[in-house]
N, C-alpha and C positions, 0 to 999 in steps of 0.2 A: 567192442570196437567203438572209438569215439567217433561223433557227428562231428561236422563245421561248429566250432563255437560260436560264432558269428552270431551276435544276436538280434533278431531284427522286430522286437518288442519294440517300438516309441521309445526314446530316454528317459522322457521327462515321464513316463507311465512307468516307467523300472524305478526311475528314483524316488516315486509317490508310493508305490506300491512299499518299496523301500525302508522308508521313512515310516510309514505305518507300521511299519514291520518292529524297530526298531524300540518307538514310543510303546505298543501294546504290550512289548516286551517289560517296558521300563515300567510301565504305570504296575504290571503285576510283582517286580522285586522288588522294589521302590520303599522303604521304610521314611524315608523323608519327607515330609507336606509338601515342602517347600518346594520338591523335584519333580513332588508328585501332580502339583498346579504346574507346571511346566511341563511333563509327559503330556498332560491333557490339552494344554495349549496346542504344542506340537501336531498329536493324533489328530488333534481337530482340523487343523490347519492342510495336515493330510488326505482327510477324509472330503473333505470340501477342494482340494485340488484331483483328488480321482474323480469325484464326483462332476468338476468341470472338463478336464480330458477326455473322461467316457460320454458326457453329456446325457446323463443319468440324475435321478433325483437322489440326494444326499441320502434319506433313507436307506436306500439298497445298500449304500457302503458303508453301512453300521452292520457289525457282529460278520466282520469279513473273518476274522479268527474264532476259533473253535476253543470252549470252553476245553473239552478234554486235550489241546495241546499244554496245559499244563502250564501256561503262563510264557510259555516259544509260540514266536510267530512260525509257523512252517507252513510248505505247500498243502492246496488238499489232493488229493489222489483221482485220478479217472481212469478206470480200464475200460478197454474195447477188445473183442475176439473178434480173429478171422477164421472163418469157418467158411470153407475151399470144397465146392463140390462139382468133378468134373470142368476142373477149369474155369468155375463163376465162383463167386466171393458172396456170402448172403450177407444182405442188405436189409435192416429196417425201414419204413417210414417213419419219424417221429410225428405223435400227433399235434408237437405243441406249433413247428412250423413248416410240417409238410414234405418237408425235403428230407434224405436218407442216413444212415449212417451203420457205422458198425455197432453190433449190439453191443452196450454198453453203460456206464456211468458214473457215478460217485461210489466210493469205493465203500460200505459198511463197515461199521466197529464190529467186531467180534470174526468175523471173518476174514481168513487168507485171502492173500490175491487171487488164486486159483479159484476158489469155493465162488468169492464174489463175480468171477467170470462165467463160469459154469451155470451161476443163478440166472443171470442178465440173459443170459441166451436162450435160459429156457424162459424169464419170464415178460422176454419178447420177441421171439421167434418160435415157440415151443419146441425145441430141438434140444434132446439130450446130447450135451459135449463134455470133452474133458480139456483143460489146460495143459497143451504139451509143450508150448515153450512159447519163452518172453522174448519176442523176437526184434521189439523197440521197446527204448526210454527215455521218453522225451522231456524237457522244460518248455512246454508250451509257447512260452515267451522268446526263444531263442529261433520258431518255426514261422510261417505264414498263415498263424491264425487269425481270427479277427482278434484288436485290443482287446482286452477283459482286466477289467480292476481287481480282479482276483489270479491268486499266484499258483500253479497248476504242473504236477507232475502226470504224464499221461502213459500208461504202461498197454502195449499192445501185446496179445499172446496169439500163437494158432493154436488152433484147438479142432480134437478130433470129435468127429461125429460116435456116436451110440445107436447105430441105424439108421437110416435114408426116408425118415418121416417127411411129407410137406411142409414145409413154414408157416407158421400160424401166427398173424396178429397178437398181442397181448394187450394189457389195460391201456401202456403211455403209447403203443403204435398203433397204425390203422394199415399197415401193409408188411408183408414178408417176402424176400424173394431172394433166388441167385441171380447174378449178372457177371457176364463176359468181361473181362476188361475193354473190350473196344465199345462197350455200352452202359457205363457207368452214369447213374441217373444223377441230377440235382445233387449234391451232396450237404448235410446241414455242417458247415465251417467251422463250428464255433464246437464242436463233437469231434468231426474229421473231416481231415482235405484228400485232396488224389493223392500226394505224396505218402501217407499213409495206407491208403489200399494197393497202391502202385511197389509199397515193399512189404506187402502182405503175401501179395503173390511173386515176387522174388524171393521172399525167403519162403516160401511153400516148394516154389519149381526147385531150387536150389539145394534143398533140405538143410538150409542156413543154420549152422550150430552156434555162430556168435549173438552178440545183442548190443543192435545197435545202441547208442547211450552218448549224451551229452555230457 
């Protein structure tokens, strides 16, 4: 089931992001010098207009592409589970800025999206789960995240519990819990928004078999 296209990423941050996208691509099939001081131009040019839109130091938006894409600019990957108990949705704290979210993150080489979901949950919440269905797919860019000069597919699953163990902190969190929907704490934005937990638990009440997808 497709979302709103409607995309409400900045333009001029789509088209920067864009354009980097396009030069990192070029500088790597590029057999020409001549095209290839022009690829560099370009990325540069790029990289120092993300770097103003985010208002961010240039550094950070060096090495936005990933060696192992093989010389394609592609998104990078972010899963989150929702893991549903008794009507609450469990929630991390992150330690980096305090506020909550669904376990989750960047998505590892060698591992399925399931396995990478399953991980994230036990190794921040300590809670054995399993991956039962992908029940969003989003382009980050096209939602009400905050800007990010980095280009992001975000896959949400529900996922069932392996026993009714208490939530346990992990290394990157300092808190576990369930929550009500009518008491959803601080959420971390830039991870996940309401809109996100708010069809977590619709497609849990629902037993949702489509996925949602931009």
């Amino acid at each position: 089931m497709r979302q709103d296209p409607t995309a409400l990423e900045d333009a001029w941050l789509t088209r920067a992001k864009r354009l980097l996208a396009l030069a990192e691509t070029g500088q790597h099939f590029t057999k020409d010098p001549f095209d290839r001081e022009r690829y560099d131009e370009i990325a540069a040019m790029a990289r120092a207009m993300l770097a103003d839109l985010g208002r961010v130091p240039l550094s950070r938006i060096e090495g936005l592409i990933s060696d192992h894409a093989g010389g394609y600019a592609t998104p990078s990957i972010d899963i989150r589970g929702a893991v549903i108990r008794d009507g609450r949705i469990l929630l991390v704290r992150e330690r980096l800025d305090g506020l909550w979210a669904m376990p989750g993150g960047f998505a590892d080489i060698g591992s399925s999206p399931a396995e990478n979901m399953e991980r994230e949950v036990w190794e921040e919440a300590g809670l054995q789960v399993r991956a039962r269905h992908l029940y969003a797919l989003r382009h980050k860019a096209r939602h009400p995240y905050p800007p990010d000069s980095r280009d992001f597919y975000k896959l949400f699953f529900l996922c069932d519990e392996d026993g009714t163990d208490a939530p346990q902190p992990g290394a990157e969190t300092s808190d576990a819990a369930f929550f009500p929907p009518d008491k959803i704490p601080a959420l971390s934005l830039a991870r996940n928004i309401l809109a996100d937990v708010t069809a977590a638990f619709r497609a849990h009440s629902t037993d949702q078999s489509q996925t949602l997808f931009d």
